[in-house]
C-alpha positions in Angstrom: -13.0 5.0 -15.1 -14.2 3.7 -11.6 -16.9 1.3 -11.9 -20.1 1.9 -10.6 -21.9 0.0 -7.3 -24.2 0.3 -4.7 -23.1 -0.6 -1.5 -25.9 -2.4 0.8 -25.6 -0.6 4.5 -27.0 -1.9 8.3 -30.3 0.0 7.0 -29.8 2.4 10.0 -27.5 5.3 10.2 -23.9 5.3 12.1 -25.0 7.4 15.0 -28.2 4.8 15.3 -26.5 2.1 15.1 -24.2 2.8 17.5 -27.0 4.0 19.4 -28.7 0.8 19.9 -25.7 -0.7 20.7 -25.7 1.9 24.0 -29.4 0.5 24.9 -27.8 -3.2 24.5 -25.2 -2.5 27.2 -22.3 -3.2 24.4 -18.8 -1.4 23.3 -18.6 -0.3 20.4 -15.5 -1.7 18.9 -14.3 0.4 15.9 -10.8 -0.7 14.3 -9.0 1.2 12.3 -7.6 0.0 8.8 -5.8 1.6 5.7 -7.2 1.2 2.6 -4.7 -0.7 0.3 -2.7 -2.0 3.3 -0.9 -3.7 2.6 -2.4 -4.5 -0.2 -5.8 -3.6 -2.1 -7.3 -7.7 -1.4 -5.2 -7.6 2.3 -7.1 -4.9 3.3 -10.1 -6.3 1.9 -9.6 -9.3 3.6 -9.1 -7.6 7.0 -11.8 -5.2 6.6 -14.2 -8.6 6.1 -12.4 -10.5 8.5 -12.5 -7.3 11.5 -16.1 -7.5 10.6 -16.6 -11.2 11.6 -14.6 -11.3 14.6 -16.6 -8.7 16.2 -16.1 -5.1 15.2 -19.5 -3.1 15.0 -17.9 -0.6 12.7 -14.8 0.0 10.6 -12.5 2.8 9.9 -10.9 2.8 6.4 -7.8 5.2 5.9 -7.8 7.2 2.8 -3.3 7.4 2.2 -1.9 10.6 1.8 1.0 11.9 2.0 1.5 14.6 4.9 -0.9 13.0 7.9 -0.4 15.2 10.2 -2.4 13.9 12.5 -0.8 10.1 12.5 1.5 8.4 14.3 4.8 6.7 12.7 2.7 3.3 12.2 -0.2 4.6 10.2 2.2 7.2 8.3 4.1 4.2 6.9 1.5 2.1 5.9 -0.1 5.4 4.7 3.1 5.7 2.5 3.5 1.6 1.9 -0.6 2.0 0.7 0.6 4.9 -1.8 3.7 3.3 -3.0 1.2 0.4 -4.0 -0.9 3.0 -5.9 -3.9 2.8 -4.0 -5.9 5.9 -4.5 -9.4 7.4 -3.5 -10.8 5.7 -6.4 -9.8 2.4 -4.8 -11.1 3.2 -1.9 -14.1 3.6 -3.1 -13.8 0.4 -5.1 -13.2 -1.3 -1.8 -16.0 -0.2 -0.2 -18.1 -1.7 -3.1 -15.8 -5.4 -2.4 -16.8 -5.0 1.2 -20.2 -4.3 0.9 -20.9 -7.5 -1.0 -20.0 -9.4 2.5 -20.3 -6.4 4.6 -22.8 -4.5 6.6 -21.3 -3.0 9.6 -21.6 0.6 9.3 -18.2 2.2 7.6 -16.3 5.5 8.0 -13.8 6.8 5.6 -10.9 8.9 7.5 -8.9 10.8 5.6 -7.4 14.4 5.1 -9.3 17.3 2.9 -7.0 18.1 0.2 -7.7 14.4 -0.6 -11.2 15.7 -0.9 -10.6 18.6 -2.7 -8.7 16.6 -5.2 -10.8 14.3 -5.8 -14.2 17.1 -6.0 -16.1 17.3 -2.9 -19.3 16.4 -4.4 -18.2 13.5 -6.3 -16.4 11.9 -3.6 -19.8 12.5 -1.3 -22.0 11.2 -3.8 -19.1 7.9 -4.9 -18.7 7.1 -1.0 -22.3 7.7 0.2 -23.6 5.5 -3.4 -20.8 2.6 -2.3 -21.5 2.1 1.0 -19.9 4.5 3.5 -21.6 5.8 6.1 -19.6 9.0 7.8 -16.2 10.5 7.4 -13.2 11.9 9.7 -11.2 14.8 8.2 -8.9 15.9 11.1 -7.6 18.3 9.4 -10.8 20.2 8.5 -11.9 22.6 11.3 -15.3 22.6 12.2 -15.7 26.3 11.9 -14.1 26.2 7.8 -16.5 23.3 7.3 -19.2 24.5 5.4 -18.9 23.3 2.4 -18.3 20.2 3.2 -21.2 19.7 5.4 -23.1 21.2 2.8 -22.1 18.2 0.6 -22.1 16.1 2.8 -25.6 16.5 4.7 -28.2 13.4 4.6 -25.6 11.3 2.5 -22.7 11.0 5.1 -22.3 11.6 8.5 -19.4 14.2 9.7 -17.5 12.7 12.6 -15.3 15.5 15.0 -12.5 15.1 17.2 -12.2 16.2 20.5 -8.7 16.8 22.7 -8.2 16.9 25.8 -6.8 20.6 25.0 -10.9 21.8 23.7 -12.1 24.3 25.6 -15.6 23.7 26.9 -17.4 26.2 24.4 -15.2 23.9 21.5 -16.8 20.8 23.4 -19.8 22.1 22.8 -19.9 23.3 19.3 -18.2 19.6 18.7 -21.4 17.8 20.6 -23.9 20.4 18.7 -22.7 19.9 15.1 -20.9 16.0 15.2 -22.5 13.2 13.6 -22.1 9.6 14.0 -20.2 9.4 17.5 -18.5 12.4 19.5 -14.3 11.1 18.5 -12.4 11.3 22.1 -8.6 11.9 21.4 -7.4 10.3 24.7 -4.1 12.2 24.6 -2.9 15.1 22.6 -0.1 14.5 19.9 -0.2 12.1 16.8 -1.6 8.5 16.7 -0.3 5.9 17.8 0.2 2.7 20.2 0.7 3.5 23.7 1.8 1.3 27.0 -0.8 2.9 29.4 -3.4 5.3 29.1 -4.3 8.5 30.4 -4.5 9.2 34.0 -7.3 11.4 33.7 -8.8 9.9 30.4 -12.0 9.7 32.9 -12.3 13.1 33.7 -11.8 14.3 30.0 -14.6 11.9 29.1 -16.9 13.2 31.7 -16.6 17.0 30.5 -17.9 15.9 27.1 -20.5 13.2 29.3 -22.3 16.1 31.0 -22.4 17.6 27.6 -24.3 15.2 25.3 -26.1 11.8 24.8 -24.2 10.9 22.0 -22.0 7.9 21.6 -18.6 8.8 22.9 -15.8 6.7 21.5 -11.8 6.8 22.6 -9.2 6.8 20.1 -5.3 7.4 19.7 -3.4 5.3 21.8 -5.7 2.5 22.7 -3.3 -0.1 22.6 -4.2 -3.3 24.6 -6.9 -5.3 24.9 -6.9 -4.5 28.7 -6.8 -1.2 27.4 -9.6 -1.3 25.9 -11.4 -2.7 28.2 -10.6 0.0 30.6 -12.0 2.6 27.8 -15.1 0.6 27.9 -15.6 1.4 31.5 -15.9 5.0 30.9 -16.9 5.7 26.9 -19.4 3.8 24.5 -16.6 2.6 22.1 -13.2 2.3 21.7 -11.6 2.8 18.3 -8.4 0.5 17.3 -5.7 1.5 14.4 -1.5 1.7 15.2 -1.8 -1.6 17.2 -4.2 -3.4 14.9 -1.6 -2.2 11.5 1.5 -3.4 14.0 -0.1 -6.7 14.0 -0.8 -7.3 10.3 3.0 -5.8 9.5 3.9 -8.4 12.2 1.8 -11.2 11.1 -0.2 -10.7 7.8 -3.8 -10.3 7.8 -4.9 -13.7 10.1 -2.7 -11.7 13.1 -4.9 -8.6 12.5 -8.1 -10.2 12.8 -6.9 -12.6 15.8 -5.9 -9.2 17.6 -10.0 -7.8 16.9 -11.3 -11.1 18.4 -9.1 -10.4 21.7 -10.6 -6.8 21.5 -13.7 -8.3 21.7 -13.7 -10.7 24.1 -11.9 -8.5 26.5 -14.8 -6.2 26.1 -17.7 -8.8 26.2 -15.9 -9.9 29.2 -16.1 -9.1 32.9 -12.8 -7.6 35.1 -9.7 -6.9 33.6 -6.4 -5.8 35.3 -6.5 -2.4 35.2 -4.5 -0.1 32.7 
């Protein structure tokens, strides 16, 4: 049976948080890592560590086994995390670990038959009682997302993704119903660590810009931390996952949180070669 714990949060929610960051003037840096990679007290450690070098919130990565939406580097730690057993259960029992050291806002991202499996009440009332504050389902389209939202509302914020393929009026729905921060897909296609972005990552920013007031934050394919500093220029945050799991296969857990304190500096600094 999973034990029982109440996770201690920033005492504001995602979307304020990141809010008052915008009035501060700083990037939000958001890395991305998976739950029980590579292993349960790794991740632990790197979620902590990512914390204390600088990130102002944390993705955790719920395996499973068809993520469709991932790139070759988060599909094989999401397949190294299940090999280890890691489950949702853990991942809730993470949550509770990090919360004990732990208060930048956190966001479960995962797919919804893990949801399902698990009982979409339960796993909004175990993740919302240990500490998480929103959740990214890619594979869960806004429009079938009743239930969940249902569930979900007042406990857990519901982050949506946005392509550079959405149609204005899918722009808008996204910026009407999305929680937390309005998720940026800066390319279309899987996850994963890129050599350059976009060339017109600015003007697929600025469509949602003239849309909304809510944080915008760039994902998929953020790579470098010139990279990210470039993002910076143009979005409120800049979210962090195939490169920051490349390091810790690479190096082990002290790599991964060397490579969030480069993030951040390259964001708290001033010019930057460009991308």
């Amino acid at each position: 049976m999973r034990r029982t714990c109440s996770g201690e949060r920033t005492g504001a929610s995602l979307s304020a948080a990141l809010a008052e960051l915008g009035r501060t003037g700083r990037t939000a840096l958001i890395p991305y890592c998976m739950g029980g990679y590579p292993s349960f007290e790794e991740s632990l450690r790197l979620i902590a560590g990512a914390a204390e070098a600088g990130a102002d919130a944390i993705e955790i990565g719920i395996p499973f086994s068809d993520p469709l939406a991932d790139g070759p580097t988060i599909q094989a730690a999401s397949q190294a995390s299940l090999d280890n057993g890691f489950t949702p259960s853990l991942a809730i029992d993470l949550v509770c670990d990090v919360r004990k050291s732990t208060r930048v806002p956190l966001v479960f991202m995962t797919y919804f038959n893990v949801v399902l499996h698990y009982g979409l009440e339960r796993f909004v009332a175990d993740a919302s009682e240990a500490g998480v504050d929103g959740v990214i389902v890619p594979d869960l389209p806004m429009e079938e997302a009743g239930s969940w939202r249902l569930a979900a509302g007042g406990k857990l914020e519901t982050i949506y993704l946005i392509a550079p393929t959405s149609t204005d009026s899918r722009i808008e729905a996204v910026v009407r119903e999305g929680e937390g921060f309005i998720y940026a897909v800066s390319t279309t296609g899987v996850t994963g660590a890129r050599g350059e972005l976009p060339q017109d990552l600015g003007d697929f920013i600025g469509r949602i810009r003239v849309k909304t007031d809510k944080p915008i934050c760039v994902g998929f394919g953020v790579s470098t931390p010139d990279q990210a500093k470039a993002v910076s220029r143009l979005a409120n945050g800049v979210i962090v996952g195939s490169a920051l799991i490349d390091a810790v296969r690479a190096g082990g857990v002290e790599a991964g949180v060397d490579f969030v304190r480069e993030l951040r500096r390259a964001l708290d600094a001033g010019e930057v070669d460009a991308p």
